[in-house]
C-alpha positions in Angstrom: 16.3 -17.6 -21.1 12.6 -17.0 -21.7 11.2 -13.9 -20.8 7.4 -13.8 -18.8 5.3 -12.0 -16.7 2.9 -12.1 -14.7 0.1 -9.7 -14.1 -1.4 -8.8 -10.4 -4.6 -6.4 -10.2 -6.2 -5.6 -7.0 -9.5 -3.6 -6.2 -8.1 -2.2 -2.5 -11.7 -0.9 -0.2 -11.6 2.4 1.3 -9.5 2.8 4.6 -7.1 -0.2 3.3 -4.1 -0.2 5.4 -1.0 -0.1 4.1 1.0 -2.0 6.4 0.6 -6.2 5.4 -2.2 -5.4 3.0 -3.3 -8.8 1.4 -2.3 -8.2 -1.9 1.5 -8.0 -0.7 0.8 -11.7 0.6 -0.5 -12.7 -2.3 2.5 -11.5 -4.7 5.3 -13.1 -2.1 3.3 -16.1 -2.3 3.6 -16.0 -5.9 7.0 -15.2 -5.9 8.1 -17.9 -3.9 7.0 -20.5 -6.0 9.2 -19.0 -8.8 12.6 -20.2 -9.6 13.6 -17.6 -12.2 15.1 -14.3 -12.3 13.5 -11.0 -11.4 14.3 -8.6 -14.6 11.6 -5.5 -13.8 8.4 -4.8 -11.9 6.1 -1.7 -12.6 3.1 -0.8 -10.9 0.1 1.7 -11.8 -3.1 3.0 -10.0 -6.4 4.4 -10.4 -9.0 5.9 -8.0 -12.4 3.5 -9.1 -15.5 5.9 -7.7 -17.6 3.7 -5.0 -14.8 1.6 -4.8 -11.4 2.2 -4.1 -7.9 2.0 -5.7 -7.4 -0.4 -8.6 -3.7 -2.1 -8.4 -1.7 -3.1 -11.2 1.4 -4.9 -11.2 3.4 -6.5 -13.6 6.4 -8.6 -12.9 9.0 -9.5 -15.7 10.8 -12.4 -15.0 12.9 -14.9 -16.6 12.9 -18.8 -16.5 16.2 -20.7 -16.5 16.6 -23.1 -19.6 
């Protein structure tokens, strides 16, 4: 099997809520439309002055042969 990933990053606005936010629809979008394994998913955030929280996630998958 072949190993990828994919990368997700996300600016979220102030006062963002965390219940449905639209990045969450956006990655089970995503992860619909792939028929491979999940192997690990890591996330990461920073506070972005003026701005927000900027998202990171990475999710390591791998595609049948």
């Amino acid at each position: 099997m072949q190993t990828r990933v994919k990368v997700f990053t996300f600016v979220s606005g102030h006062g963002e809520t965390v219940i449905e936010p639209p990045h969450e629809d956006h990655l089970n979008q995503w992860l619909a439309g792939v028929n491979g394994q999940l192997v690990q998913v890591s996330q990461s955030e920073s506070e972005r002055p003026g701005m927000g929280h900027h998202v990171t996630v990475c999710v390591w998958y791998e595609l049948p042969e």
